[in-house]
C-alpha positions as CSV (number, residue, x, y, z in Angstrom):
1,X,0.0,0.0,0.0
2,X,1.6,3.1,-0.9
3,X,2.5,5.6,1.7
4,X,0.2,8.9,2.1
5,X,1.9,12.4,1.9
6,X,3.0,14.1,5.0
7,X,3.6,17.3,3.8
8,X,0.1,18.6,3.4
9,X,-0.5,18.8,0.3
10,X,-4.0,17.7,-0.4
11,X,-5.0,19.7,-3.5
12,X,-7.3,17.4,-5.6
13,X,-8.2,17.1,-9.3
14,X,-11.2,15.4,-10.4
15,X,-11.0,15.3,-14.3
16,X,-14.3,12.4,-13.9
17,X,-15.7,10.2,-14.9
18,X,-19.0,10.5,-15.0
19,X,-21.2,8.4,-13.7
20,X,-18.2,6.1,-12.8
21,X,-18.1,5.1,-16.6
22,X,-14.5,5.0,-17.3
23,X,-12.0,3.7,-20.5
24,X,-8.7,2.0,-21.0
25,X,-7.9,5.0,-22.5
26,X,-9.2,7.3,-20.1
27,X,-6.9,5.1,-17.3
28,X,-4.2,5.5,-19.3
29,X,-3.8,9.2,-19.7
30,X,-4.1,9.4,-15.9
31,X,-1.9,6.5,-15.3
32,X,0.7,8.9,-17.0
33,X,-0.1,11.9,-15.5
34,X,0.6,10.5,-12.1
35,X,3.8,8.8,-13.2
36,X,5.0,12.3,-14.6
37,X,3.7,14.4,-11.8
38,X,4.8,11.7,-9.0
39,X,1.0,11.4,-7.7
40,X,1.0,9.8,-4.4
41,X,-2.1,8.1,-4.9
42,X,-5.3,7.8,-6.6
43,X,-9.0,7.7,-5.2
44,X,-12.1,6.5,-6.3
45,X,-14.6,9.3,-4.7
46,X,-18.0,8.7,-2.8
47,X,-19.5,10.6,-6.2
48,X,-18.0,8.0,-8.6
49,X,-15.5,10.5,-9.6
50,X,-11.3,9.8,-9.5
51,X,-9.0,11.9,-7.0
52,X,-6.0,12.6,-7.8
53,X,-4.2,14.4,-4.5
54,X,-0.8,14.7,-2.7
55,X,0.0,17.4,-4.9
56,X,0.3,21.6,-5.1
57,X,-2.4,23.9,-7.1
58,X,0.1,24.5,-9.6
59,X,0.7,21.0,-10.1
60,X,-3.2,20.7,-10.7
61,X,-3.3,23.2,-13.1
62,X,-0.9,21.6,-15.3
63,X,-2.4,18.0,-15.0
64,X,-5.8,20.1,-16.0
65,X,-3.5,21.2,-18.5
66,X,-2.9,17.7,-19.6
67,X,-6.1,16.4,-19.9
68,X,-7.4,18.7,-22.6
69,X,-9.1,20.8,-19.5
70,X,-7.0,24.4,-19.3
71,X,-8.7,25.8,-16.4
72,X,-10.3,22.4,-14.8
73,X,-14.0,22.4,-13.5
74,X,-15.9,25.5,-13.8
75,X,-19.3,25.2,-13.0
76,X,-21.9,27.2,-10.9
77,X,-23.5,25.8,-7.5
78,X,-25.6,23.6,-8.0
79,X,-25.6,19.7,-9.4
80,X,-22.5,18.3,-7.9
81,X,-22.4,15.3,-9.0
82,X,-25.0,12.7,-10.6
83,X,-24.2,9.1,-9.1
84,X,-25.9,5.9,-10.8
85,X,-25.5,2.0,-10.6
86,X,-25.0,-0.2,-14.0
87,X,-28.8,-0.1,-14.6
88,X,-30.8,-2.2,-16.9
89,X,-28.0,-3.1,-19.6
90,X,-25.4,-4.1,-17.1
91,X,-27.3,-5.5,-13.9
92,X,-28.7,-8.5,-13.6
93,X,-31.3,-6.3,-11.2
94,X,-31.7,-3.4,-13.4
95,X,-35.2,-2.2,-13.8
96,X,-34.4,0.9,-15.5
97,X,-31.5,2.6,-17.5
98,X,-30.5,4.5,-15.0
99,X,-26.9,5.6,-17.3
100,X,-29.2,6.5,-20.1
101,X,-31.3,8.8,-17.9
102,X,-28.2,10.2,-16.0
103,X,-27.1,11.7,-19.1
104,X,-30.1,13.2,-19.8
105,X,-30.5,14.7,-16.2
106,X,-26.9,15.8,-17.0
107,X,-27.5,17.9,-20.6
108,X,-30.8,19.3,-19.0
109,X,-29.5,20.4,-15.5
110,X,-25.9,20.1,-15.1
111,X,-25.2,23.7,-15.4
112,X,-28.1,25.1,-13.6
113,X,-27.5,27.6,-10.7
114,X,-29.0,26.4,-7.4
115,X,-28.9,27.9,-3.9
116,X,-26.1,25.0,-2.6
117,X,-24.9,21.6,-4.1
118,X,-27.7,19.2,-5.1
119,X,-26.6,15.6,-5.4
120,X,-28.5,13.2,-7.6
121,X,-28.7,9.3,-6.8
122,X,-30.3,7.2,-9.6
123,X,-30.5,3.6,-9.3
124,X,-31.7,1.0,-11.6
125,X,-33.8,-0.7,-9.2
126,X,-35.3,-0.9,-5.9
127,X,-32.2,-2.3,-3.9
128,X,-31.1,1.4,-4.1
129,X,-27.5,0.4,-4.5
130,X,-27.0,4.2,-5.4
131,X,-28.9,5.2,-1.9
132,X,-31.2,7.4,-3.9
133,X,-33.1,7.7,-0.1
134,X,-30.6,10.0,0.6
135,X,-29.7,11.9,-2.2
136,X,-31.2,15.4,-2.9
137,X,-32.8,14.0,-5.8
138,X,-33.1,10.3,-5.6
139,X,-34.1,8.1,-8.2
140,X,-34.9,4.6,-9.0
141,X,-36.4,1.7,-11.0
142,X,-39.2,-0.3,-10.6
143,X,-40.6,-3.0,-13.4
144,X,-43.5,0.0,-13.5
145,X,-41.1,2.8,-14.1
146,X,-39.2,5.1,-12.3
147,X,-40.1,6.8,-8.6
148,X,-38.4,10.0,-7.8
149,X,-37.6,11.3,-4.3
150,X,-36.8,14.9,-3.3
151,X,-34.5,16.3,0.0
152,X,-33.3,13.1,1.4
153,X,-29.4,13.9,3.2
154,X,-26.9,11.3,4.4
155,X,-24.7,13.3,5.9
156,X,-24.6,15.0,9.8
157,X,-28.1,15.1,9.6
158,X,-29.0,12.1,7.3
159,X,-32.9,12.7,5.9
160,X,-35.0,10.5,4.5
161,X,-36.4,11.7,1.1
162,X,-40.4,12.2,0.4
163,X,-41.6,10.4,-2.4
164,X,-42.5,12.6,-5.2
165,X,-43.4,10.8,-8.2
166,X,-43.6,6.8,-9.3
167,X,-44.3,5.1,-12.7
168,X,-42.8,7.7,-14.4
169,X,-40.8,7.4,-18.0
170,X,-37.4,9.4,-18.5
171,X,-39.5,12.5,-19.7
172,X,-41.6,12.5,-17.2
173,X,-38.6,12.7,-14.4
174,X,-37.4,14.9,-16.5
175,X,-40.3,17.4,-16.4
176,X,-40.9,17.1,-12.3
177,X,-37.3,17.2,-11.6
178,X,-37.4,20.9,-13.1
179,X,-40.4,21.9,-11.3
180,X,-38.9,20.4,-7.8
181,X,-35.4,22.4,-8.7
182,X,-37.8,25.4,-9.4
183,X,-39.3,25.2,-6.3
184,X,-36.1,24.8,-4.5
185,X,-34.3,27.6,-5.9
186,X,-37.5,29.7,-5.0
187,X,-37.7,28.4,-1.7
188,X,-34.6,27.7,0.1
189,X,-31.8,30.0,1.7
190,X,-28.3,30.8,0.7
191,X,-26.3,27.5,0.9
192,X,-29.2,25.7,2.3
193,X,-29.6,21.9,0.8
194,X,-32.3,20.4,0.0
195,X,-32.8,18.0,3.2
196,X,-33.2,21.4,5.6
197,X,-35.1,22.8,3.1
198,X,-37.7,20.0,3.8
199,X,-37.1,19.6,7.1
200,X,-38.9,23.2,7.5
201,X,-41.2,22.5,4.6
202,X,-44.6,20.6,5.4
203,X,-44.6,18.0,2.1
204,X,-48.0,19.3,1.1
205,X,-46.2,23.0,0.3
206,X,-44.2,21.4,-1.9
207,X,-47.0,19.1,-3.7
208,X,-49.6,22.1,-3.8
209,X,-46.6,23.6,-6.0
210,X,-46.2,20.7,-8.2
211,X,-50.0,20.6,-8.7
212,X,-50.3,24.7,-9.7
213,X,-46.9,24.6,-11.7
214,X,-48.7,21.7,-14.2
């Protein structure tokens, strides 16, 4: 196991993947980079993403540099990451294409300012591999469609999510995700997430707004 750095320098990069979807290629260019740049080690991140630390800001920049990426991630608040399992084509369990329909919640919303980071959880089935419980946005499979859930947390204060939708098709998510990230950016407080939002919320504000914004 190789050693971790002791002199502090903890500066990450995160050039993906998305969606934890990765290629020999891909693995290749950042097998080099770390070789060139002496990376102490790698890590695969909680969001499905690669970390590359042990290193200085400049050091970053030029491995941004590297990977066809000048400045690295620039982005406003908002979608931090979009996490989903294997899905339909790859899982034996797989309900749902859940890598198909992370895309699509990706080119639709990716970009979208939001009062603090939103996390989206999208599983292909109901085992919730992808803990879409506790996910801002949650999402998963069922042989009847796809049931979305809205303000779950899993971190110091961990929230379960309230159910918002079920038997929905991709464009149907699609539409109700935007009116629940409407009513969000409406709604909450600087920096406040989702799960706090909620928590202050009674459900029925929330579904009254879904009902008038149809």
């Amino acid at each position: 196991m190789t050693a971790l750095p002791t002199d502090h320098k903890t500066y990450n990069v995160l050039p993906g993947p998305k969606m934890g979807l990765i290629t020999p290629d891909y693995l290749e260019e950042i097998a080099a980079a770390a070789r060139r740049h002496a990376i102490p080690f790698l890590k695969i991140t909680g969001a499905q993403r690669l970390a590359i630390a042990g290193h200085s800001p400049e050091t970053a920049a030029e491995i941004w540099r590297e990977l066809g990426q000048p400045t690295g991630p620039q982005k406003p608040v908002g979608i931090h990451y979009i996490q989903a399992c294997p899905g339909l084509a790859w899982c034996k369990y797989g309900r749902q294409d859940s890598l198909t329909l992370g895309r699509k919640i990706e080119e639709s919303f990716m970009t979208l300012p939001l009062p603090a980071k939103t996390k989206v959880g999208i599983s292909g089935c109901q085992f919730n591999c992808c803990e879409s419980y506790l996910r801002d946005i949650g999402i998963f499979g069922t042989t009847k469609g796809w049931s979305l859930v809205f303000g779950g947390n899993g971190g110091g204060a961990p929230r379960i999510g309230d159910m918002i939708g079920e038997k929905l098709n991709d464009e149907e998510v699609l539409k109700l995700l935007n009116r629940c990230l409407a009513f969000y950016k409406e709604k909450a407080r600087k920096m406040e997430r989702s799960g706090r939002l909620m928590r202050r919320t009674p459900l029925v504000e929330l579904q009254n707004y879904l009902q008038t914004a149809e």
